[in-house]
N, CA, C and O of each residue as an XYZ file, in Angstrom:
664
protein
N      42.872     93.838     54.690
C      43.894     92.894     55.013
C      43.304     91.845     55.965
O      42.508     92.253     56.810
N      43.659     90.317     55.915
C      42.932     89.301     56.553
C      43.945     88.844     57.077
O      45.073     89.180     56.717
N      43.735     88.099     57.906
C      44.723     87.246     59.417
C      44.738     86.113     58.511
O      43.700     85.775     57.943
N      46.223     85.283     58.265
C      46.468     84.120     57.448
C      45.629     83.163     58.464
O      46.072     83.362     59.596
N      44.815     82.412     58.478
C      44.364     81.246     59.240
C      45.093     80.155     59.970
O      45.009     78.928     59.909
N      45.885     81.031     60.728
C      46.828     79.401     60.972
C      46.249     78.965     62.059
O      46.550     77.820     62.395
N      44.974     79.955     63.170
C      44.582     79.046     63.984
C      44.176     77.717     64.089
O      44.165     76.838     64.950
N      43.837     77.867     62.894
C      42.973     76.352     62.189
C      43.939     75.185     62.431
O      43.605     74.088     62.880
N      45.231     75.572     62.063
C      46.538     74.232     61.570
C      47.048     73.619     62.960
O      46.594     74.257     63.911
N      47.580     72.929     63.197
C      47.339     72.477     64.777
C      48.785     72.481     64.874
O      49.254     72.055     65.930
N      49.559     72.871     63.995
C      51.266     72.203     64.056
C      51.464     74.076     64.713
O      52.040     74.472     65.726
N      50.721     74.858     63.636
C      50.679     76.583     64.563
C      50.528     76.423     65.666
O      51.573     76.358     66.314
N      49.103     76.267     66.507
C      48.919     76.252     67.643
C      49.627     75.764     68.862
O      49.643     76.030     70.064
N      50.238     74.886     67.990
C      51.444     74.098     68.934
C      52.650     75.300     69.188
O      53.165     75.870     70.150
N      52.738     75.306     67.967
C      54.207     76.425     68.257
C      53.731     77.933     68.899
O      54.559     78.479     69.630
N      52.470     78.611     68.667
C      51.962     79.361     69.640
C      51.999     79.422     71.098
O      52.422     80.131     72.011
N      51.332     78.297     70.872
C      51.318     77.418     73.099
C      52.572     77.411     72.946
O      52.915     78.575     73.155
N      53.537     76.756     72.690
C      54.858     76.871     73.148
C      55.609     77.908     73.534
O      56.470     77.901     74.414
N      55.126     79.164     72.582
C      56.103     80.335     72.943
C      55.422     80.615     74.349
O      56.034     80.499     75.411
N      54.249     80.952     74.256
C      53.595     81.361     75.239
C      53.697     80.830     76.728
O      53.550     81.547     77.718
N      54.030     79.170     76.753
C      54.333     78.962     77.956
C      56.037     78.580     78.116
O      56.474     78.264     79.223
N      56.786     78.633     77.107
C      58.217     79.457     77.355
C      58.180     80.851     78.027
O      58.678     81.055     79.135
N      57.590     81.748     77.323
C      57.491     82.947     78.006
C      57.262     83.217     79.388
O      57.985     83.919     80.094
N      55.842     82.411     79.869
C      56.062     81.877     80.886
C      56.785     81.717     82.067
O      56.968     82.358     83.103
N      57.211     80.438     81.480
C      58.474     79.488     82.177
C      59.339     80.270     82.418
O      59.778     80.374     83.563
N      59.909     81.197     81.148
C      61.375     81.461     81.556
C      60.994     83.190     82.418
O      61.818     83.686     83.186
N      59.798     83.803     82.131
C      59.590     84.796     83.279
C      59.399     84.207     84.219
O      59.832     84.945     85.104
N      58.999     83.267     84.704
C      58.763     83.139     86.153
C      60.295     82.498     86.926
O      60.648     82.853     88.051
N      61.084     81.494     86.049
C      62.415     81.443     85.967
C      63.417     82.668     86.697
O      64.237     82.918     87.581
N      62.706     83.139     85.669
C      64.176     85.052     86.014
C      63.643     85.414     87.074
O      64.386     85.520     88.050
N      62.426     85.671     87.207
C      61.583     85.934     88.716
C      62.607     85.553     89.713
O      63.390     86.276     90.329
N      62.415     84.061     89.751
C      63.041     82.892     90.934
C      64.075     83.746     91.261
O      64.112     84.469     92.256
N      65.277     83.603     90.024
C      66.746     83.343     90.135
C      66.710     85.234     90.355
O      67.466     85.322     91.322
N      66.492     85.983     90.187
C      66.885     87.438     90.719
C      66.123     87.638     91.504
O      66.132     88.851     91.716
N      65.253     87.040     92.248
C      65.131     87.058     93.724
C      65.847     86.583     94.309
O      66.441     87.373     95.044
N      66.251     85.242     94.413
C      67.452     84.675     95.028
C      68.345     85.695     95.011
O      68.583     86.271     96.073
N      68.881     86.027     94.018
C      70.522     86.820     94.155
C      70.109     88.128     94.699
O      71.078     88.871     94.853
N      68.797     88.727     95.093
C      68.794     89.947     95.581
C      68.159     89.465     97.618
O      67.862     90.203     98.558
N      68.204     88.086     97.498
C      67.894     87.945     98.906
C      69.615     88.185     99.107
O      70.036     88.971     99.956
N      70.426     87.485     98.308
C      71.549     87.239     98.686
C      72.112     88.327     98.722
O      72.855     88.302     99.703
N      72.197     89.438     98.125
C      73.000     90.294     98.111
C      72.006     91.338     99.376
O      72.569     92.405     99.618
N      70.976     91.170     99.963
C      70.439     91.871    100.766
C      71.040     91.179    102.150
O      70.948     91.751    103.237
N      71.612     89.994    101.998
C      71.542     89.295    103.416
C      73.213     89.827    103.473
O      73.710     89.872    104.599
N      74.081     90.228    102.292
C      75.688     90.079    102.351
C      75.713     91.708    102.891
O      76.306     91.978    103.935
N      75.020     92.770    102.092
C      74.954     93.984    102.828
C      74.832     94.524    104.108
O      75.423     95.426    104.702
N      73.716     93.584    104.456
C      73.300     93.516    106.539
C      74.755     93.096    107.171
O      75.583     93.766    107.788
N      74.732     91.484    106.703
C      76.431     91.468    107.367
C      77.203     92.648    107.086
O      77.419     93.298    108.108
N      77.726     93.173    105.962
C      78.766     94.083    105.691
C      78.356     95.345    106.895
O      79.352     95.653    107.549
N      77.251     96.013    107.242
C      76.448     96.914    107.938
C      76.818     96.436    109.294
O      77.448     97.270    109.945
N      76.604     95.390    109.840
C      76.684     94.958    111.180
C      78.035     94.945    111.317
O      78.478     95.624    112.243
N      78.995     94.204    110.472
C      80.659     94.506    110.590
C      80.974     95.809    110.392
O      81.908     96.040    111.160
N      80.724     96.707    109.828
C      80.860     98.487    109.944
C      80.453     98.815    111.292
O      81.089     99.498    112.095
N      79.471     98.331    111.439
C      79.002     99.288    112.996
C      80.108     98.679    114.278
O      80.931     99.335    114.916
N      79.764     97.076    114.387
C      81.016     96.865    115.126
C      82.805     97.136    115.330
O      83.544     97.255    116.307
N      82.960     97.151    114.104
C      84.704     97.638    113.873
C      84.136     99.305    114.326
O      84.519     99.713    115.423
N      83.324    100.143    113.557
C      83.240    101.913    114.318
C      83.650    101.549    115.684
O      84.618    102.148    116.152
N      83.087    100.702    116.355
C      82.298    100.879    117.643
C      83.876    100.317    118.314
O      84.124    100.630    119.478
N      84.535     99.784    117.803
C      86.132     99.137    118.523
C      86.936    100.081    117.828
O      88.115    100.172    118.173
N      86.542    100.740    116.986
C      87.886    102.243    116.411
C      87.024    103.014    117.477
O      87.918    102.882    118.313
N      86.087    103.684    118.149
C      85.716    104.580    118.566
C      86.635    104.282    120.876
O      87.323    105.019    121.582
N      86.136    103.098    121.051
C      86.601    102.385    122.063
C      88.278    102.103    121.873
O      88.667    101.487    122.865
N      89.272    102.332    121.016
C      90.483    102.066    121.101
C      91.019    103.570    120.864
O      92.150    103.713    121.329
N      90.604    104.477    120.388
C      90.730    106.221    120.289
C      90.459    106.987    121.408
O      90.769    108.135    121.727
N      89.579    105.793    122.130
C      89.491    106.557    123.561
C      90.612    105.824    124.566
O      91.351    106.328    125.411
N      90.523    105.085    124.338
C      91.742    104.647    125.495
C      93.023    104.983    124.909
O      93.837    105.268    125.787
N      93.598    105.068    123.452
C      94.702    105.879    122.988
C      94.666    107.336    123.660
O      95.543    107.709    124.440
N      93.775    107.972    123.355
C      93.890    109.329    124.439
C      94.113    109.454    125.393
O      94.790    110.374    125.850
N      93.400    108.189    126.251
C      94.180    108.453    127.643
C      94.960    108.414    127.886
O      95.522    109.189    128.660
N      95.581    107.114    127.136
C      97.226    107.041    127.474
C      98.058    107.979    127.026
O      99.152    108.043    127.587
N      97.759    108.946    125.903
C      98.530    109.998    125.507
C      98.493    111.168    126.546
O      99.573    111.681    126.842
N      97.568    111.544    127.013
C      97.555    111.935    128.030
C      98.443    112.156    129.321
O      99.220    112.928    129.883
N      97.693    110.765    129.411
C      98.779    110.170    130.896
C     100.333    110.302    130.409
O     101.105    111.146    130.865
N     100.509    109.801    129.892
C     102.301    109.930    129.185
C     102.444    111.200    128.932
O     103.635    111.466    129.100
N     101.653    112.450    128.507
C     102.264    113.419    128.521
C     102.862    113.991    129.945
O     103.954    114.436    130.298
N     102.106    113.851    130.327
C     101.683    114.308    131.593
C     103.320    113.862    132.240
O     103.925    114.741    132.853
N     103.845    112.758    132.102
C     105.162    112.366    132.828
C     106.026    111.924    131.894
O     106.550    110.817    131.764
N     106.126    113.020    131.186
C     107.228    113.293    129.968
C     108.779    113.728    131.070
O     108.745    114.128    132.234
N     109.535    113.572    130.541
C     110.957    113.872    130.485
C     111.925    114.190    130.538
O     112.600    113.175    130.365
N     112.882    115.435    130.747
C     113.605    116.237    129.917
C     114.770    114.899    129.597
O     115.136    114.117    130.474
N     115.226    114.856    128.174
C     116.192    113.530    128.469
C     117.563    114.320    127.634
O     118.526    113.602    127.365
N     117.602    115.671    127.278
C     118.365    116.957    126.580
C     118.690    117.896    127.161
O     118.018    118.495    128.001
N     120.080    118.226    126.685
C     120.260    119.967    127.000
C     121.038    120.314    126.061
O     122.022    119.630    125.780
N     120.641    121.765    125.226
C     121.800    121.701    123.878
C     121.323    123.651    124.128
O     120.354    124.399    124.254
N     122.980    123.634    124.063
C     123.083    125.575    124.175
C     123.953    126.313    123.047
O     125.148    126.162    122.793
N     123.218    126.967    122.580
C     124.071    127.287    121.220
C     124.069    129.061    121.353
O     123.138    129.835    121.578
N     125.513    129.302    121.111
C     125.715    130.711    121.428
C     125.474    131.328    119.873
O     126.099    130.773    118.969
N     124.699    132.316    119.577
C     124.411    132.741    117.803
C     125.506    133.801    117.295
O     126.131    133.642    116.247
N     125.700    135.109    118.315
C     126.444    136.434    117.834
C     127.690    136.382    118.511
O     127.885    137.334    119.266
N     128.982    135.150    118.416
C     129.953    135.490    118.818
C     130.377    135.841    117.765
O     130.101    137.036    117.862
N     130.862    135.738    116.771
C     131.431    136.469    115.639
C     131.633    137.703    115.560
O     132.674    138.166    115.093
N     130.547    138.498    116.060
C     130.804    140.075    116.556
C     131.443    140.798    117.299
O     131.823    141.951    117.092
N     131.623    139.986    118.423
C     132.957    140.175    119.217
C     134.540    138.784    118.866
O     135.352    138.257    119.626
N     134.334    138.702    117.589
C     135.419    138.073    117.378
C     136.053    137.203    118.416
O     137.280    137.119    118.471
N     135.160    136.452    119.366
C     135.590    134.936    120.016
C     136.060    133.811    119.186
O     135.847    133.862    117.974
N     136.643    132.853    119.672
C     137.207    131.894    118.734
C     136.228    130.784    119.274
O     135.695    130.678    120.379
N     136.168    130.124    118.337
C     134.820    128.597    118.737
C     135.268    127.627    119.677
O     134.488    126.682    119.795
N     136.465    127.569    120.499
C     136.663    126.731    121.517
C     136.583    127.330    122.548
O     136.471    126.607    123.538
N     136.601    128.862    122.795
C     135.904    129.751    124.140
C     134.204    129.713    123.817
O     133.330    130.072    124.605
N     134.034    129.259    122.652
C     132.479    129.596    122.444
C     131.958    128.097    122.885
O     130.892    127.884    123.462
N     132.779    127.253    122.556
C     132.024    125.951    122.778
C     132.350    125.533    124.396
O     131.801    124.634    125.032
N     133.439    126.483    124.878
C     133.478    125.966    126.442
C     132.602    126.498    127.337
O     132.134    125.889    128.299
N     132.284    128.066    126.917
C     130.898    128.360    127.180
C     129.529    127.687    127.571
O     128.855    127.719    128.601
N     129.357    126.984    126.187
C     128.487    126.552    126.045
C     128.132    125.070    126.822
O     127.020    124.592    127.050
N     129.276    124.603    127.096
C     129.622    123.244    127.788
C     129.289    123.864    129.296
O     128.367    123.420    129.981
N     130.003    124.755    129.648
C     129.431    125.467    131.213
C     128.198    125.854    131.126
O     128.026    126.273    132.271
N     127.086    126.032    130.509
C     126.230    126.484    130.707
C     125.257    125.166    130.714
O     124.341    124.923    131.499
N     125.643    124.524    129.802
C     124.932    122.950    129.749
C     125.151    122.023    130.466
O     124.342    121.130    130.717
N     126.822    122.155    131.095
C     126.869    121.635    132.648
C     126.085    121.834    133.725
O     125.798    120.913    134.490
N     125.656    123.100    133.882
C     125.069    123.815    134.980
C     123.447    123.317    134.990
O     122.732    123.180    135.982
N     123.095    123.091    133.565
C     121.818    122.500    133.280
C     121.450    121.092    133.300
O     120.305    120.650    133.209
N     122.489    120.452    133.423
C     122.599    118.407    132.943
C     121.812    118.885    134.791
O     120.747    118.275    134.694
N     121.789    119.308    135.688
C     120.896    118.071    136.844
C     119.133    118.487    136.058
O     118.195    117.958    136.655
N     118.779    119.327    134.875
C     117.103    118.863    134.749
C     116.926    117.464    133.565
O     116.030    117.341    132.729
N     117.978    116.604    133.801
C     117.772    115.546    132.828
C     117.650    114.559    133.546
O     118.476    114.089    134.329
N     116.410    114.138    133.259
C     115.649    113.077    134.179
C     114.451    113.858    134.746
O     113.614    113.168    135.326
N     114.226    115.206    134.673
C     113.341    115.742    135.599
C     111.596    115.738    134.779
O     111.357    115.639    133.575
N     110.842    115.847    135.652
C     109.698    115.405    135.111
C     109.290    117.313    133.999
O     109.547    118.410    134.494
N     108.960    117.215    133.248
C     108.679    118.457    132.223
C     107.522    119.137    132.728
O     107.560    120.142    132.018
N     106.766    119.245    133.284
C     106.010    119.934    134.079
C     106.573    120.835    134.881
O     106.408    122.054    134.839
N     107.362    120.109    135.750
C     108.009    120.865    136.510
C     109.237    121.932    136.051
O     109.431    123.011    136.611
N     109.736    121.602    135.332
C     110.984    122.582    134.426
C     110.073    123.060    133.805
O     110.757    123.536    132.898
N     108.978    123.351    133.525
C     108.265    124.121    132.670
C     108.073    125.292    133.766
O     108.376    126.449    133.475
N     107.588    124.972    134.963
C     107.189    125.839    135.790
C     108.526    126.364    136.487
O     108.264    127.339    137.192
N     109.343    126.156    136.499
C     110.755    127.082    136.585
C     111.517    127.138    135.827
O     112.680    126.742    135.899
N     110.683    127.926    134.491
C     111.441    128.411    133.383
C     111.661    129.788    133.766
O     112.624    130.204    133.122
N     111.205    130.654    134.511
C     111.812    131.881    135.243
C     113.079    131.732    136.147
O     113.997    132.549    136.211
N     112.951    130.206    137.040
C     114.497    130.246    137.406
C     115.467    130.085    136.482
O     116.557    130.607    136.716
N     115.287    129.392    135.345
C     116.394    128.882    133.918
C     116.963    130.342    133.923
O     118.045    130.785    134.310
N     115.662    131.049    133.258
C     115.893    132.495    132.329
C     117.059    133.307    133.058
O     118.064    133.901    132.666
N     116.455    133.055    134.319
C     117.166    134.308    135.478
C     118.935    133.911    135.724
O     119.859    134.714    135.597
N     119.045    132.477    136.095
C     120.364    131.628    136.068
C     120.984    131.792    134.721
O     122.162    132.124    134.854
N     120.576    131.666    133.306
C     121.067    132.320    132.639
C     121.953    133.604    132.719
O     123.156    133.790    132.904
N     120.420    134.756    132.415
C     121.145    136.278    132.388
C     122.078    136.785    133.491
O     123.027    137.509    133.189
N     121.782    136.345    135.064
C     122.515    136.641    135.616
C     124.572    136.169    135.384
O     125.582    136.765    135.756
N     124.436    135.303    134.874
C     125.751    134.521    134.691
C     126.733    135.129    133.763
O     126.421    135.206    132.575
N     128.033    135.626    134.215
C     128.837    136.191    134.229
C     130.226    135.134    133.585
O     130.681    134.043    133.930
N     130.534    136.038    132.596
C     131.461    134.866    131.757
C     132.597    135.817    131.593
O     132.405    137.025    131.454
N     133.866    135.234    131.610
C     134.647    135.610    131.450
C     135.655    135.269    130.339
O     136.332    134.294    130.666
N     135.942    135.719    129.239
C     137.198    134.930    127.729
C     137.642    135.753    127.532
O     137.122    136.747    127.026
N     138.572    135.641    127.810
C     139.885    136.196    126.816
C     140.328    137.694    128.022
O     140.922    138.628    127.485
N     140.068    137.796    129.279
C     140.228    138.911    129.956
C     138.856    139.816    129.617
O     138.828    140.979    130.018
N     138.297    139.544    129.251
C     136.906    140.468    129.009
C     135.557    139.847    129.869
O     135.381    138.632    129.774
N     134.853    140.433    130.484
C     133.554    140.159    130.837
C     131.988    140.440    129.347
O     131.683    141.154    128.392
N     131.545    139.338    130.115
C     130.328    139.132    129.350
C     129.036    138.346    129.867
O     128.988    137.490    130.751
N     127.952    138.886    129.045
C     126.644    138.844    129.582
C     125.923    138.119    128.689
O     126.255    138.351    127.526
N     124.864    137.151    128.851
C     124.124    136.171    128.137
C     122.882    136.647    128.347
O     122.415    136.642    129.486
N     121.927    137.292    126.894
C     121.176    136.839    126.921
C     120.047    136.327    125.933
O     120.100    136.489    124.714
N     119.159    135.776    126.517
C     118.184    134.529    125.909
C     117.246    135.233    124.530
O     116.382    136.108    124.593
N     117.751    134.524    123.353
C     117.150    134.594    122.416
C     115.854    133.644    122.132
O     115.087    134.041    121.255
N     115.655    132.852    122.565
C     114.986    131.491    122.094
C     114.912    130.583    123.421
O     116.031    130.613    123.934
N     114.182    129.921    124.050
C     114.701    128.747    124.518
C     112.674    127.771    125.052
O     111.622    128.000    125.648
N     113.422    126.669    124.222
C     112.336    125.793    124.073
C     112.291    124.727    125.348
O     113.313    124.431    125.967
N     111.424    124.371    125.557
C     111.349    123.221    126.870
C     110.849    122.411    126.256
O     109.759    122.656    125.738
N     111.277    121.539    126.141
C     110.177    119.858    125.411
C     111.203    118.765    126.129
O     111.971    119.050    127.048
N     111.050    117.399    125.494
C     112.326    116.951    125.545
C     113.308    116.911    125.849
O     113.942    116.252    126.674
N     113.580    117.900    124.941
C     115.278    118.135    124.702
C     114.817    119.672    125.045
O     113.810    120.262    124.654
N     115.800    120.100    125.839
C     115.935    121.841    125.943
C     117.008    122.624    125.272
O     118.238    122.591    125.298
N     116.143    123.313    124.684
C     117.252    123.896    123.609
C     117.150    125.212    124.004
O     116.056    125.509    124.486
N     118.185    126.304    123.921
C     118.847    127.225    124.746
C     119.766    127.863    123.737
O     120.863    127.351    123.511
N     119.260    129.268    122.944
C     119.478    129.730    121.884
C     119.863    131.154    122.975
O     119.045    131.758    123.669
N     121.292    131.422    122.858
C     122.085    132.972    123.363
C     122.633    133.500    122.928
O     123.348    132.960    122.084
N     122.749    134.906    123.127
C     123.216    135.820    122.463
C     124.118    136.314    123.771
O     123.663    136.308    124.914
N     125.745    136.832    123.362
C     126.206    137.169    123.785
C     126.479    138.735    123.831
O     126.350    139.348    122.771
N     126.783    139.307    124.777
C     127.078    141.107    124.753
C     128.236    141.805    125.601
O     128.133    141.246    126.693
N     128.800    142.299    125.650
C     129.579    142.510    126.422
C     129.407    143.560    127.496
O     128.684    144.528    127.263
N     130.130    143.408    128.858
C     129.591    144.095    129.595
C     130.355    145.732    129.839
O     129.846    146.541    130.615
């Protein structure tokens, strides 16, 4: 098998050289232009990198001063509640307006820890307990005795009793 001679023809050689320095041209072309777009997309990443580290660095600096202040505010929390709910009158067959006047005297007796700082009613939750059980109720000609099923300090103080008779 023989090579057709077109080196010889000059209109070939032309169109030879041509591809050849198209080929060229347009590799060194694509070269250019996807370097460019990979300077560019190398220079948009650094920014994006430097804005990540700075925003971390102001979420890390605003999480710390949120803590403190959560903190501090716990710290001089409240009581701004008092709610007393009697559970086992039904067993001694009381009627719900001796149960709810009860409950109004006992939450009377409690309205001066509203306003009080929660630290401190935390630390005389043995006087609560004791002012409770000791307290002596009287409905319907019968004596009766309270005592503490539940009672939460937050906020609001909630004051879950059970009644018994004495």
């Amino acid at each position: 098998m023989r090579i057709p001679p077109y080196y010889r023809n000059p209109m070939w050689q032309r169109f030879f050289a041509g591809i050849a320095i198209g080929a060229v041209m347009s590799w060194a072309l694509f070269f250019y232009m996807f370097g460019d777009l990979q300077e560019k997309q190398v220079q948009l990443i650094q920014t994006q990198q430097d804005t990540i580290k700075d925003l971390s660095e102001e979420v890390d600096i605003w999480q710390s001063e949120y803590e403190i202040l959560n903190k501090r505010n716990e710290s001089r929390l409240l009581v701004q509640d008092v709610s007393v709910r009697i559970t086992n009158y039904k067993k001694y067959r009381l009627d719900p307006l001796s149960v709810f006047e009860v409950e109004q005297s006992i939450q009377k007796d409690f309205s001066s820890l509203i306003g009080k700082d929660l630290e401190n009613v935390s630390k005389g939750k043995e006087l609560l307990k004791r002012a409770i059980i000791n307290k002596d109720i009287k409905v319907n000609s019968r004596h009766y005795q309270l005592e503490i099923r539940e009672l939460v300090i937050y906020t609001n103080i909630e004051i879950e009793l059970a009644i018994r008779q004495m």
